[in-house]
Backbone and ligand atoms as CSV (ligand in chain L), in Angstrom:
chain,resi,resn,atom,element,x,y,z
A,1,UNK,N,N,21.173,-5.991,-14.571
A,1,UNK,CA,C,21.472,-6.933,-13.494
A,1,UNK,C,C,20.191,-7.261,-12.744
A,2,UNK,N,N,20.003,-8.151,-12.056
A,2,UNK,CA,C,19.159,-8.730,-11.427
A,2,UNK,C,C,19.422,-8.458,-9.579
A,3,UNK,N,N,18.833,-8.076,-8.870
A,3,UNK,CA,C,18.456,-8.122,-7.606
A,3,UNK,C,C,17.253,-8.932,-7.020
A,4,UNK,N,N,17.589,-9.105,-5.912
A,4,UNK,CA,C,16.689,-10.248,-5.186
A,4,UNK,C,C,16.087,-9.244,-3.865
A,5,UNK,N,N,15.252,-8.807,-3.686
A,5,UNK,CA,C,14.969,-7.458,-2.596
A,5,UNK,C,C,13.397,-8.578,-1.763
A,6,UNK,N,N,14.135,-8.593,-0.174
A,6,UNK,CA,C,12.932,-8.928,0.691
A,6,UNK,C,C,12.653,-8.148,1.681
A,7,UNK,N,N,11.632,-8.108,1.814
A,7,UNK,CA,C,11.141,-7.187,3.394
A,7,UNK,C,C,10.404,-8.357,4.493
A,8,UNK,N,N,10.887,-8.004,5.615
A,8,UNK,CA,C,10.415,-8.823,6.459
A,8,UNK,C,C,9.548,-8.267,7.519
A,9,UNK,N,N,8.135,-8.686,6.939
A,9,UNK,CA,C,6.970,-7.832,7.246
A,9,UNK,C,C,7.213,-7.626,9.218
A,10,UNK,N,N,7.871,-8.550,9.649
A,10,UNK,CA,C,7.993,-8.519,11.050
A,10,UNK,C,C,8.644,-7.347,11.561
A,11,UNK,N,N,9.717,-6.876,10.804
A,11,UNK,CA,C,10.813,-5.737,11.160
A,11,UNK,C,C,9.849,-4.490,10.602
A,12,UNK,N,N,8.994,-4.405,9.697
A,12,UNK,CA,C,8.753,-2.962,9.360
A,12,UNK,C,C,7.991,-2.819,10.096
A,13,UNK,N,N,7.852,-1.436,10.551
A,13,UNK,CA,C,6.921,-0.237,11.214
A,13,UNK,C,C,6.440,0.005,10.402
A,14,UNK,N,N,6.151,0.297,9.336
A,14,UNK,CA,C,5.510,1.596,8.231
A,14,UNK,C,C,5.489,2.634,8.315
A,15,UNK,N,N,7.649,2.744,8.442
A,15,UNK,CA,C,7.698,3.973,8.178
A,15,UNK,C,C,7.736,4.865,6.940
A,16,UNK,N,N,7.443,3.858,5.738
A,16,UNK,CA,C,7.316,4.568,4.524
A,16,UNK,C,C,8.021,5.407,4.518
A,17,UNK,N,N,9.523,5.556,4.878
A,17,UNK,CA,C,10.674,6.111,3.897
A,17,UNK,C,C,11.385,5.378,2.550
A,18,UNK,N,N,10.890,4.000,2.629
A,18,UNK,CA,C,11.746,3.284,1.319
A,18,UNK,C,C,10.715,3.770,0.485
A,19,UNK,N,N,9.002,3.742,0.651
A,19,UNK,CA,C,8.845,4.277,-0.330
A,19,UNK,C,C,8.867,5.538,-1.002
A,20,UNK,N,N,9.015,6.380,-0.269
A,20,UNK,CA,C,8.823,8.065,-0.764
A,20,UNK,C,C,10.844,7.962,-1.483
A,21,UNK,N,N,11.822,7.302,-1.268
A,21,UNK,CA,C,12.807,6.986,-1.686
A,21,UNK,C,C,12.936,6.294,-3.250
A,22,UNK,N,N,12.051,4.985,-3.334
A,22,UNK,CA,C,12.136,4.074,-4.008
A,22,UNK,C,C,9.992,3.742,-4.620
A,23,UNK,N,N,9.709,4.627,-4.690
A,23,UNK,CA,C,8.049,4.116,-5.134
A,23,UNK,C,C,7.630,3.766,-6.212
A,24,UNK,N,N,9.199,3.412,-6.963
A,24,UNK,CA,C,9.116,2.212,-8.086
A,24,UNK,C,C,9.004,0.662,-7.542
A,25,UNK,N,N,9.847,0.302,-6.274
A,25,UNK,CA,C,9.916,-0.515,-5.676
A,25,UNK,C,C,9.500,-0.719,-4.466
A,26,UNK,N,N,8.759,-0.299,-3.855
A,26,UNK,CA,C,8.097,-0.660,-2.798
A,26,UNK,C,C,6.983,0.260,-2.697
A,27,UNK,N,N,5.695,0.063,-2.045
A,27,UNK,CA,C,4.754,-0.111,-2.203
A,27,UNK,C,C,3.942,-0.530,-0.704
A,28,UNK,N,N,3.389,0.544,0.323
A,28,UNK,CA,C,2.722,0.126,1.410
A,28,UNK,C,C,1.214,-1.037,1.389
A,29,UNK,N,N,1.421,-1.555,2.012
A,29,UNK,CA,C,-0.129,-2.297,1.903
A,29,UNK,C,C,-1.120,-2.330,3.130
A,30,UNK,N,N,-2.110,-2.730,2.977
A,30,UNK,CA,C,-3.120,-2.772,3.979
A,30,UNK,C,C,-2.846,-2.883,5.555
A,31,UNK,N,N,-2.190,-3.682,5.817
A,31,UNK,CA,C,-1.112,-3.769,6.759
A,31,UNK,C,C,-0.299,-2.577,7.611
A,32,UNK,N,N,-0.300,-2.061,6.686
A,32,UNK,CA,C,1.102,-0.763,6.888
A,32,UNK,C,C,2.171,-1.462,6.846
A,33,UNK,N,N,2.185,-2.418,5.904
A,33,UNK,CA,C,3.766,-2.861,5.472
A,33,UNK,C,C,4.480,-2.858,4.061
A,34,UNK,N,N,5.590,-2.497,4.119
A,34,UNK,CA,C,5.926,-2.321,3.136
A,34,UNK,C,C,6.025,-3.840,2.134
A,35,UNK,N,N,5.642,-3.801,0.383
A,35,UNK,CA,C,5.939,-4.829,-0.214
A,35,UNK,C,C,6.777,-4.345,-1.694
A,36,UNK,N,N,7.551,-5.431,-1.754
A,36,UNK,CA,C,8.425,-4.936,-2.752
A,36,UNK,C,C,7.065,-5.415,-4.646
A,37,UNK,N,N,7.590,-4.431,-5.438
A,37,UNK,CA,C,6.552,-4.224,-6.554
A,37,UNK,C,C,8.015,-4.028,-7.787
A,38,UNK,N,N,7.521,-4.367,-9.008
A,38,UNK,CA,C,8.024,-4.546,-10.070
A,38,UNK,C,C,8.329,-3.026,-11.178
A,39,UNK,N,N,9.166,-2.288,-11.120
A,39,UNK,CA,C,8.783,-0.895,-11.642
A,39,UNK,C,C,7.136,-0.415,-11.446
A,40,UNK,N,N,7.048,-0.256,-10.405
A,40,UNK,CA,C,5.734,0.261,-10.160
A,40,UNK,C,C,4.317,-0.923,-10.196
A,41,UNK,N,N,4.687,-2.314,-10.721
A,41,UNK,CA,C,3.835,-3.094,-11.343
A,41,UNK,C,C,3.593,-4.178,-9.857
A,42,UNK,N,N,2.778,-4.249,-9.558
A,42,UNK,CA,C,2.761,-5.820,-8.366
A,42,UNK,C,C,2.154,-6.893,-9.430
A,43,UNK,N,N,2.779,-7.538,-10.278
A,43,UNK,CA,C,3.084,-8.625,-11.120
A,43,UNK,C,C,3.154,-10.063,-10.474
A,44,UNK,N,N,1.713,-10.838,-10.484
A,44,UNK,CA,C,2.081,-12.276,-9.852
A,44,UNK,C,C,1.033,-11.532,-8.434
A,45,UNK,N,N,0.636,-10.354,-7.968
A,45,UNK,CA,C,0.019,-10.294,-7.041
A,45,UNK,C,C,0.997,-10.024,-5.551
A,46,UNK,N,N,0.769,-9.221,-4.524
A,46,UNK,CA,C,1.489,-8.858,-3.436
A,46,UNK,C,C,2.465,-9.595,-3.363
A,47,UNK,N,N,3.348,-9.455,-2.499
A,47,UNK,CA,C,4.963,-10.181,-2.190
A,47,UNK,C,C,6.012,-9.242,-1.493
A,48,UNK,N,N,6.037,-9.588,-0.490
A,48,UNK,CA,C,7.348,-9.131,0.186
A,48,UNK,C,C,8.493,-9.211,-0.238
A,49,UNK,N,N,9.029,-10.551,-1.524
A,49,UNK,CA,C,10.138,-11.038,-1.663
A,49,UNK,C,C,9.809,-10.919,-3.670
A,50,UNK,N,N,10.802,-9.977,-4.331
A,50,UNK,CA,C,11.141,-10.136,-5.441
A,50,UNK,C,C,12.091,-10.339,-6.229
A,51,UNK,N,N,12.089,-10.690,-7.756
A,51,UNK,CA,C,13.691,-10.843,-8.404
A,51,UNK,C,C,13.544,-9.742,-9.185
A,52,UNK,N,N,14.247,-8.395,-9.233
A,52,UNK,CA,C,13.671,-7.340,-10.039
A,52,UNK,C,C,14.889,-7.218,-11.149
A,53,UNK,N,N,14.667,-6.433,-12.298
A,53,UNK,CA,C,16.053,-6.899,-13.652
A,53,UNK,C,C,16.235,-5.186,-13.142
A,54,UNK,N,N,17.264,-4.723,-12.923
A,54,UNK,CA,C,17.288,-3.321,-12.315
A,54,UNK,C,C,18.831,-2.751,-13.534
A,55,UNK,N,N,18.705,-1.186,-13.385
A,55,UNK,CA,C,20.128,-0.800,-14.359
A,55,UNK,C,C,20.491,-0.273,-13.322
A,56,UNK,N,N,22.327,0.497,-12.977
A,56,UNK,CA,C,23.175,0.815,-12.027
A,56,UNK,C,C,21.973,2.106,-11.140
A,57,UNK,N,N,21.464,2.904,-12.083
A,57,UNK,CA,C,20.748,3.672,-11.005
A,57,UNK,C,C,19.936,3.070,-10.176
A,58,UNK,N,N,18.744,2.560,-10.822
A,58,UNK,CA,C,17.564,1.421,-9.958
A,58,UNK,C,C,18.232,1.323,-8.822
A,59,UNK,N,N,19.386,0.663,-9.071
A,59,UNK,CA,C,19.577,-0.473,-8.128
A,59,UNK,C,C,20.348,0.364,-6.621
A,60,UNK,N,N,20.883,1.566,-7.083
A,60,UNK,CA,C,21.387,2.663,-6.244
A,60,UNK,C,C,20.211,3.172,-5.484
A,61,UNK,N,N,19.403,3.390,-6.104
A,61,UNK,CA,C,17.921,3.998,-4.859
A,61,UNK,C,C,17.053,2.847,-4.231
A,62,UNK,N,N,17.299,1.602,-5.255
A,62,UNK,CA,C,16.752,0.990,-4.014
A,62,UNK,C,C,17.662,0.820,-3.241
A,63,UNK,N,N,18.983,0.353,-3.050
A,63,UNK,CA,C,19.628,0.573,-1.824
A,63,UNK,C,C,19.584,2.009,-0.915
A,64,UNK,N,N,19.540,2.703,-1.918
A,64,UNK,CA,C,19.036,4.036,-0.472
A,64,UNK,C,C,17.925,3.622,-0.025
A,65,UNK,N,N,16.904,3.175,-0.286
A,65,UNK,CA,C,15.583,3.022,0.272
A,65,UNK,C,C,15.679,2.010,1.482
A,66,UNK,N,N,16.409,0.952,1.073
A,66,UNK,CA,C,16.828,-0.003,2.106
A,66,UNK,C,C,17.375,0.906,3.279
A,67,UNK,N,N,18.696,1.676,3.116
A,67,UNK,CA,C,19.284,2.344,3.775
A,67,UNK,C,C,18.755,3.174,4.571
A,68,UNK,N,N,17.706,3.436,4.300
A,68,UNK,CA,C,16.711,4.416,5.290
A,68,UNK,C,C,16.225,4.054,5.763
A,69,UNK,N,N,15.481,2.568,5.781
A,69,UNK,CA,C,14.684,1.807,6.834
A,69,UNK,C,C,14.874,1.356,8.563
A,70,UNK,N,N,14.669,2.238,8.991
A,70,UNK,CA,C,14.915,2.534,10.109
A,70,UNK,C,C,15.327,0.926,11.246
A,71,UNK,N,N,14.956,0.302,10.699
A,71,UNK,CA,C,14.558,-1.256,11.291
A,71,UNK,C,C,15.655,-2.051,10.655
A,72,UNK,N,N,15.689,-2.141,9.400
A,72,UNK,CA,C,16.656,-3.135,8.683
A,72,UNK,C,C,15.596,-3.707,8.490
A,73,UNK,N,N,14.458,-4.100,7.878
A,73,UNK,CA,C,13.720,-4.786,7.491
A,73,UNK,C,C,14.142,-5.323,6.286
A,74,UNK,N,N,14.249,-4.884,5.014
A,74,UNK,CA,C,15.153,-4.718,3.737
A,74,UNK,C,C,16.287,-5.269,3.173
A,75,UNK,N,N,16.519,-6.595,3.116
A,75,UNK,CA,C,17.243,-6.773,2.593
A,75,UNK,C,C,18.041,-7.523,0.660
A,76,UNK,N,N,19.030,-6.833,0.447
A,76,UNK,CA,C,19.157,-7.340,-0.956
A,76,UNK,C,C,20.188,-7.737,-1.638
A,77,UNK,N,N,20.066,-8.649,-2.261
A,77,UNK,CA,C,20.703,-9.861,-2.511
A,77,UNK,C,C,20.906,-9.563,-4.121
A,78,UNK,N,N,22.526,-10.061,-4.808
A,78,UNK,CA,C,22.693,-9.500,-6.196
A,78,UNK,C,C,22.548,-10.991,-7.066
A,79,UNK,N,N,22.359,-11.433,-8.177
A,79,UNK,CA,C,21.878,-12.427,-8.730
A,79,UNK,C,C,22.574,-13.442,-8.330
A,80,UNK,N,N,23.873,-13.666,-7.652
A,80,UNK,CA,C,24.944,-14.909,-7.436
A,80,UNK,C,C,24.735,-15.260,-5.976
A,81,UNK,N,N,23.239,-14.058,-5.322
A,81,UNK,CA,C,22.984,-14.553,-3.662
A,81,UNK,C,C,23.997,-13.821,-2.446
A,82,UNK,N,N,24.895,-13.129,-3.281
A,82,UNK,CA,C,25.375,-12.205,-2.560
A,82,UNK,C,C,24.665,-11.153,-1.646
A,83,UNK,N,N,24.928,-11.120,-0.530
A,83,UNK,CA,C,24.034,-9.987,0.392
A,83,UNK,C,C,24.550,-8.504,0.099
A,84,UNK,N,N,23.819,-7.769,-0.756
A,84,UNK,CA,C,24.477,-6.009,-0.761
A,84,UNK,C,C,24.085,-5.311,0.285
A,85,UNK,N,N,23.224,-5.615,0.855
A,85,UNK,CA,C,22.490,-5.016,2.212
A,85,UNK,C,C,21.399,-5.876,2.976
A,86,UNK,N,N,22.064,-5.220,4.083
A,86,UNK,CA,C,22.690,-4.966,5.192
A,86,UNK,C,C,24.156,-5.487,4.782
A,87,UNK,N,N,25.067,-4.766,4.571
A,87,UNK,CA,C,26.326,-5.448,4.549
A,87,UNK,C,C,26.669,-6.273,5.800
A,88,UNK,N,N,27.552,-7.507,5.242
A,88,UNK,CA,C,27.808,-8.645,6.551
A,88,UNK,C,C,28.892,-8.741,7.003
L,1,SF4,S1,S,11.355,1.904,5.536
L,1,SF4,FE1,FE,11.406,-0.095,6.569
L,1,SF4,S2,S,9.930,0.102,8.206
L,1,SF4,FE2,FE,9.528,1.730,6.748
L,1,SF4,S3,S,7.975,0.897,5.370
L,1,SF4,FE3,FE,9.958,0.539,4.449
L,1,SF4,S4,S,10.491,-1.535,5.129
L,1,SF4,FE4,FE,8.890,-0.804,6.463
């Protein structure tokens, strides 16, 4: 399945819990902000906003990773644009 995962560099602190959670998918940067990354790969170069092809686990830790972000910075979207988090 496909996920759509953005961070909104405005909401994160850098608290780097999504990544010690998820450090297939996210990835601190210079900034101290978190950016979402491709199984470990930043493919196409930095980006806050990705389309990642994920299997049922993937897609379970990155929602924990989301889930831990103290801010809600994190949010992710399933291929039809559905919001999985932050539930609405
Ligand atoms: S958990 Fe949230 S605040 Fe912390 S680095 Fe990740 S996106 Fe930023």
């Amino acid at each position: 399945m496909k996920l759509r995962i953005v961070v909104d560099p405005d909401l994160c602190i850098g608290a780097a819990s999504c990544v010690t959670i998820a450090p297939e998918t996210f990835q601190m940067n210079m900034e101290n902000k978190a950016e979402v990354i491709d199984h470990g790969i930043a493919d196409g170069g930095p980006s806050y906003e990705r389309v990642l092809e994920v299997n049922e686990e993937e897609k379970d830790t990155i929602i924990l990773g989301a889930q831990s972000c103290p801010t809600l910075a994190i949010t992710i979207f399933d291929e039809s644009g559905l919001q999985l988090y932050p539930t609405i």
